[in-house]
C-alpha positions in Angstrom: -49.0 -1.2 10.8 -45.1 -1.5 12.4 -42.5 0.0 10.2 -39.4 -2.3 10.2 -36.1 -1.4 9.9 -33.3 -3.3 8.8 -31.2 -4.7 10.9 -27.1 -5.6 10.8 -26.2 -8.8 10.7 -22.9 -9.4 12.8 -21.8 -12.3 12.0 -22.3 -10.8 8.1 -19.8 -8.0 8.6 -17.4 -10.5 10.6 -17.3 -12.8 7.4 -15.9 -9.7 5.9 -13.0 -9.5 8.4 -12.2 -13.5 8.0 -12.2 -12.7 4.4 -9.6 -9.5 4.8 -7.6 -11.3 7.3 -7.8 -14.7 5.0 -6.4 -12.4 2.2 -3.4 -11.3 4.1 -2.5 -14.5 5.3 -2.9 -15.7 1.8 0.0 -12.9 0.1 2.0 -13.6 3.1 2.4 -17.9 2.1 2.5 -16.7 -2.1 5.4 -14.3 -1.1 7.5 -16.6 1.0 6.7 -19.2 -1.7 8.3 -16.8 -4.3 11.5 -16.8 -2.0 10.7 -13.4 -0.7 12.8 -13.1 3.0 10.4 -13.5 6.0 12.8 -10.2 7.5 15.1 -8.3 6.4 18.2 -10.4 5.9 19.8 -8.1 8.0 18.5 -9.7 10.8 16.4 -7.5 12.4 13.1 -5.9 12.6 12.8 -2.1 12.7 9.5 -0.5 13.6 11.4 2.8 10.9 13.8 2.6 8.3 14.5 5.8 6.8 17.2 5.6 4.2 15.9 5.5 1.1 19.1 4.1 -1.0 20.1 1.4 1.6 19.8 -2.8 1.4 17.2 -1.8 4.9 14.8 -0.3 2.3 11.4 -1.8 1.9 12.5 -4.7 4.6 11.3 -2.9 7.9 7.8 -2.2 9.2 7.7 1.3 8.0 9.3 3.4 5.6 9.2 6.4 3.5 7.3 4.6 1.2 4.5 3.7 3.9 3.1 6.7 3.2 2.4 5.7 -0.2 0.6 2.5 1.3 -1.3 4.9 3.3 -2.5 7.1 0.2 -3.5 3.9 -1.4 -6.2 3.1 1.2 -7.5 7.1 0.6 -7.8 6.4 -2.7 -9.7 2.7 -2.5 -11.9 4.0 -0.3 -13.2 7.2 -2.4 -13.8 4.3 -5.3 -15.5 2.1 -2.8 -17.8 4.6 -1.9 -17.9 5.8 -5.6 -18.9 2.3 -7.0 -19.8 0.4 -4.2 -21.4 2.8 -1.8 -24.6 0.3 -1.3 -22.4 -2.6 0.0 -21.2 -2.6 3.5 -17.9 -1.1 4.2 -16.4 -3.9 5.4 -16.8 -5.5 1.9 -15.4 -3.0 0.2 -12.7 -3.2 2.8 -11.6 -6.7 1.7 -11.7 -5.6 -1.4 -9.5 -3.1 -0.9 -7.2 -5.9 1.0 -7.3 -7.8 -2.0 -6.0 -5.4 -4.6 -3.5 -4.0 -2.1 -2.4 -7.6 -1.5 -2.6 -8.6 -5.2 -0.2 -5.4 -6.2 2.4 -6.4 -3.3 2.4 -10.3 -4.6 3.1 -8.8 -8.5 5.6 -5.9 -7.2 7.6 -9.0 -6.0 7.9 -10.5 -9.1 11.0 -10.4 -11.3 9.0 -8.4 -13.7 8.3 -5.2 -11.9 11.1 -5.6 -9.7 13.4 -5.4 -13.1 11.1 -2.5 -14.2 11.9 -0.8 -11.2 15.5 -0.8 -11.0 15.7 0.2 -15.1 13.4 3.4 -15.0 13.5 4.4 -11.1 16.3 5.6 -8.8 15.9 2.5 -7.3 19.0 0.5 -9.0 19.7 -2.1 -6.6 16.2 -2.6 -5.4 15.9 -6.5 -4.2 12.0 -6.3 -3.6 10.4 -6.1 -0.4 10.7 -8.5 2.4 7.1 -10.4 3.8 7.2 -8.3 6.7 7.4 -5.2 4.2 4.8 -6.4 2.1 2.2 -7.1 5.1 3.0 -3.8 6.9 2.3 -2.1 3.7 -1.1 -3.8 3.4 -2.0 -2.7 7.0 -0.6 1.1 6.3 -3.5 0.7 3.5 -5.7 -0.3 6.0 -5.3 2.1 7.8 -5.5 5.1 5.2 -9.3 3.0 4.6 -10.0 3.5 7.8 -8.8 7.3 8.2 -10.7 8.4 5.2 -13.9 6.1 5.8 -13.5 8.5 9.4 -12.8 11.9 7.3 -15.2 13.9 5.4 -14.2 13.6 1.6 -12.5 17.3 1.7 -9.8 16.2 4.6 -9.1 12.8 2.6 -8.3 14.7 -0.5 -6.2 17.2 1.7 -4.6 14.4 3.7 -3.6 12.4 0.4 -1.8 16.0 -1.4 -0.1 16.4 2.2 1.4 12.9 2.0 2.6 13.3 -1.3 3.6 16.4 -0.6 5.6 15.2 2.3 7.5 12.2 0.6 8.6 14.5 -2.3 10.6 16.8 0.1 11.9 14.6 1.9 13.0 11.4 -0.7 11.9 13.3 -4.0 9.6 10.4 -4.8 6.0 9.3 -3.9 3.2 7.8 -5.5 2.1 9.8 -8.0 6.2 9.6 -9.2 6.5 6.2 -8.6 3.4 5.4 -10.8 4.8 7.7 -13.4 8.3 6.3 -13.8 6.8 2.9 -13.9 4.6 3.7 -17.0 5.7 6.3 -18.4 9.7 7.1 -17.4 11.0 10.6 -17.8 15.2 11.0 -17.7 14.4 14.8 -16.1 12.4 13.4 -13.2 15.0 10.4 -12.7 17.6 12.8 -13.0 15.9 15.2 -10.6 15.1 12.0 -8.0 18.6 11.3 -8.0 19.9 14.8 -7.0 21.6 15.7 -10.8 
């Protein structure tokens, strides 16, 4: 008796890329539909803007806060795997696009853009330009694709290092940012704003 195998199905694992790359082009026409900028109004398109408390912030390609992004695709990976570890990758890949796409569309919205500049350092935060928003889903994308490459151990140290990073050098990161936004602290503002 043969013992079968199963097999891949390409053209299954490319629907999951049409999805992911459907998803992106999707957030990219709801964010210039809620009158987010294409660019930065600026003018310009930096591959690096460093300067956290500028108009440039959140407008360029990549930013301090791109690490965050890149944390973000560490993290939905390990759940993937955790709760999806059966389906294929790139499923849990578009999945991953989704949510990352999902938060950038509501980040943009009056709402947290107002929460933002009341309980963060981040007082005259304008919300992200399209550009912005899409290179932050592709830093995500990339932190997938890093930790679907890393053993769990070098994920987990990769994500502390990148946290560990942005809070020398801009006093803020992820694990803040998450923090001001639900629950925000006067010390920790007061401390992210150099008092």
């Amino acid at each position: 008796m043969a013992t079968t195998f199963p097999t891949r199905n390409p053209s299954h694992s490319a629907h999951w890329w049409w999805a992911t790359l459907a998803i992106v082009a999707v957030a990219a026409l709801v964010l210039l539909a809620m009158g987010r900028a294409p660019i930065c109004t600026c003018g310009t398109v930096k591959l690096w803007h460093g300067t956290v408390q500028s108009a440039e912030n959140s407008q360029h390609l990549a930013d301090w806060y791109s690490l965050s992004h890149i944390v973000h695709g560490l993290i939905f990976y390990g759940l993937g795997w955790l709760t999806l570890r059966r389906q294929p990758w790139q499923m849990r890949l578009a999945l991953a696009a989704l949510v990352e796409a999902a938060w950038e569309v509501l980040e943009n919205s009056p709402i947290i853009i107002d929460r933002y500049r009341a309980v963060t350092i981040a007082l005259g935060y304008e919300g992200d330009s399209v550009v912005n928003s899409l290179a932050d889903i592709g830093w995500m994308l990339l932190g997938f694709a890093i930790a679907r490459r890393l053993p769990p151990w070098a994920t987990l140290a990769l994500g502390i290092a990148l946290e560990i990073v942005a809070l020398v050098a801009i006093r803020d990161n992820l694990t803040l940012n998450v923090w001001m936004l639900v629950a925000p602290s006067d010390a920790v503002r007061s401390w992210q704003a150099g008092a």
